[in-house]
N, C-alpha and C positions, 0 to 999 in steps of 0.2 A: 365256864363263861364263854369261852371260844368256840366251842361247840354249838352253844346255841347263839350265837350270833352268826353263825354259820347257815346253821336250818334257818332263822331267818330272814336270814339274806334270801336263802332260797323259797321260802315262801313267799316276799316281795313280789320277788322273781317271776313265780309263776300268776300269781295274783296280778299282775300285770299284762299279761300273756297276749291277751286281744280285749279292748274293749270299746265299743263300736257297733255299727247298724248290723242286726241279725241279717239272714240271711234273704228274707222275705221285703226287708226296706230295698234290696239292689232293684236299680234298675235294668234296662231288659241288656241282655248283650245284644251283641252289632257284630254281623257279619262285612268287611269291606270290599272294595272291587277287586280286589286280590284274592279274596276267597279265604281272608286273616278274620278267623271271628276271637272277638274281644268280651272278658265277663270284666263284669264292675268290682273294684275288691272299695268297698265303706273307708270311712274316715275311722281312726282307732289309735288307741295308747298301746301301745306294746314294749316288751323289756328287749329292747335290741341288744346282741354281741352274746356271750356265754358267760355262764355262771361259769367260778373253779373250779369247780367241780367236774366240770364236764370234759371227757378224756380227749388228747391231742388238741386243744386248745390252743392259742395264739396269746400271746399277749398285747394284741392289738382290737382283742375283740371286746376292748373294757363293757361290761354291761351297763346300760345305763336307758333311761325311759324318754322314751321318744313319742311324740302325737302325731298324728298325721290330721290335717283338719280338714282336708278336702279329700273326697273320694275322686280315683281315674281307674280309666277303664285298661287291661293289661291283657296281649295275646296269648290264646292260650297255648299256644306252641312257639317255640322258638321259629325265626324267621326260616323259610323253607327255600330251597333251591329253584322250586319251580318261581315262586311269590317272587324271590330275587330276580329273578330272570327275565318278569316281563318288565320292570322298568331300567334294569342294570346291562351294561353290553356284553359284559364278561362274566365266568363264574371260576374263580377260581377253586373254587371247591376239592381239597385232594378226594374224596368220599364223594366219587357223584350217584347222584339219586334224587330226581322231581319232590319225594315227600322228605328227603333227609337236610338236617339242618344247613345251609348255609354255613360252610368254615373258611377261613384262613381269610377274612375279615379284618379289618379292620377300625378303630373309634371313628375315624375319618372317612370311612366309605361309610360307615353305619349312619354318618349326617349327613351323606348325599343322597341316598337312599331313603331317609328321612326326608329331608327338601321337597325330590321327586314325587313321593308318594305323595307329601303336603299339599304340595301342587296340585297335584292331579285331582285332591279329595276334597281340599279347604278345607281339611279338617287340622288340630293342632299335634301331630304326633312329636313323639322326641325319644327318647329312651329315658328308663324309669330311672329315679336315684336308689341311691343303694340301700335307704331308710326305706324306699319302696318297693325295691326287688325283695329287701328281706321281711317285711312284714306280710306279702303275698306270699313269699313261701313258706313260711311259716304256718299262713293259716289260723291260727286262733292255738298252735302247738307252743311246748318250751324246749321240745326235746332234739336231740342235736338232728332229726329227720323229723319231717313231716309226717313222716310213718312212724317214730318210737325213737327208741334208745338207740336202735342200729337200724341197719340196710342188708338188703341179699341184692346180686345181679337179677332177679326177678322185679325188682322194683327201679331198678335204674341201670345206667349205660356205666358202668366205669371199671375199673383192674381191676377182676375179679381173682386175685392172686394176692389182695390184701384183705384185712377182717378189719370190723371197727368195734369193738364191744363185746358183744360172745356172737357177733357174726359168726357166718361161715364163708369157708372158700368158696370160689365157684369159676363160672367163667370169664377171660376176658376175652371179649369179641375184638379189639384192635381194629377198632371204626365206628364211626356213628352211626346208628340206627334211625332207620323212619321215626318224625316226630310220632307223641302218643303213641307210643310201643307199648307203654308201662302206664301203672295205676295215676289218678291225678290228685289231688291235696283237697282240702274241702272246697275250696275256688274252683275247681275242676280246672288246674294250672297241670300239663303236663310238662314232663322233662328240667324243673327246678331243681331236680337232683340230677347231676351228669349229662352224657352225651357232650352239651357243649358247654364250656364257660362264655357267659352271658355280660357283654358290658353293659356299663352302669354312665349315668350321664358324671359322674361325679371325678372332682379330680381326688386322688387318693391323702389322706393323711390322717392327722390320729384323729379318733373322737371327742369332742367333747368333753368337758371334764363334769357338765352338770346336764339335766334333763333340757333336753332339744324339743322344738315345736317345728317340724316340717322344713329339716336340715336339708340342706345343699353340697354340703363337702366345701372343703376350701375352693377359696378366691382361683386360686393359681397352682401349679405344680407341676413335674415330671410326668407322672405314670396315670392313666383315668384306672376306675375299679373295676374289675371285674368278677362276677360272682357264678354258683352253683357248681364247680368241679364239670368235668369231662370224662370222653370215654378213658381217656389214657391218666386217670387222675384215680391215686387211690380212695377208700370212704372218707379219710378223715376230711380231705378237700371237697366233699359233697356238701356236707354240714351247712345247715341255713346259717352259722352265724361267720363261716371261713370266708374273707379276703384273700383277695389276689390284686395285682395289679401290672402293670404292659403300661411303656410307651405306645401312644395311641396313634402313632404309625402303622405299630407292628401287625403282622399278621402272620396268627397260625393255624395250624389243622383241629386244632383246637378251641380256638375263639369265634363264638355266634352270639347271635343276638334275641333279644323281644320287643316288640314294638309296648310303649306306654300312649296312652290319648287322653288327656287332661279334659 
């Protein structure tokens, strides 16, 4: 009996995966004065957080089914040093490089930065929520990568001195690499796995206990979320469904961002 309340839990699961405007409903992307071009991800139901099944899991990642009823448009690279640079006065970047991500960031420089560009475009940016970073990265996938069961340093930035599955070793570069280095998801989303951990507009706390409709995260809290793993971040911290979380002061060599546009 347990057994199969388990399978299907996990058929739920995947049955739930993405469900939402093909690929042919999106409308067009939009390149902006920054040179940020943006692809549309659709409105969709998907099973947000991980089955138990799924190896190095969190117990904060409860599964549960979430809707998104509005589609926005999401960069497809992480915010970049140059993009930073024409409206910001500083870079604090330990990893400098024109095409490489934007680090040691801030939640709080990541809305002034926001404001500015707003201004500058009239358009409505903000940063995605984390029901929206993980259903973009996901893609229309269940599996703890965009790409499958596991990951190589081939497909993304991070310790390549850890395995996640029947991975393999390989390298770790110890630094961020130029955005789109590596393969992008069916969104054509680069860098959703590693390079940098990517804040989330959301403030951090548990989930839900029942199925959400285009969740916000709590009212109030300590720490904003933040998602995708990093260079300095082993596989398991890649995983579309891993939380993190930072007082949203802080800044490290490790935290960057993506712009979201409602």
């Amino acid at each position: 009996m347990a057994r199969s309340l388990v399978f299907g839990f996990l058929s739920v699961f995947a049955s739930l995966a993405f469900v939402g405007a093909q690929p042919a409903e999106r409308p067009k992307a939009f390149t902006n004065s920054l040179g940020m071009k943006f692809v549309w991800i659709p409105p969709a139901t998907f099973a947000m957080g991980s089955p138990n099944s799924e190896k190095e899991r969190a117990d904060n990642e409860v599964p549960h089914k979430v809707t998104l009823t509005k589609g926005f448009y999401l960069s497809v690279h992480p915010v970049t040093q140059e993009e930073w640079s024409k409206l910001m006065p500083d870079n604090r970047s330990e990893f400098k490089g024109s095409k490489n991500p934007v680090e040691t960031v801030s939640w709080d420089d990541c809305q002034e930065f926001i404001k500015l560009l707003g201004k500058k475009e009239s358009r409505p940016y903000r940063l995605p929520t984390e029901a929206e970073w993980e259903c973009a990265c996901r893609g229309g996938t269940t599996t703890p990568f965009h790409f499958g069961e596991t990951i190589s340093v081939d497909q993304a930035n991070y310790d390549g001195n850890s395995t996640y599955g029947s991975g393999k070793k390989g390298v770790f570069r110890g630094e961020t690499a130029p955005v789109g280095s590596f393969p992008a998801n069916a969104f054509g989303l680069h860098d959703m796995h590693g390079n940098v951990f990517e804040w989330c507009d959301d403030w951090f706390g548990d989930y839900p206990a029942k199925d959400a409709i285009d969740p916000e995260g709590p009212k109030g809290g300590r720490q904003r979320v933040l998602r995708g793993g990093a260079w300095d971040s082993g596989p398991f911290a890649c995983r579309s469904a891993f939380r993190y979380a930072f007082n949203p002061a802080s800044r490290r060599s490790y935290f960057g961002f993506r712009l979201c546009c409602s």
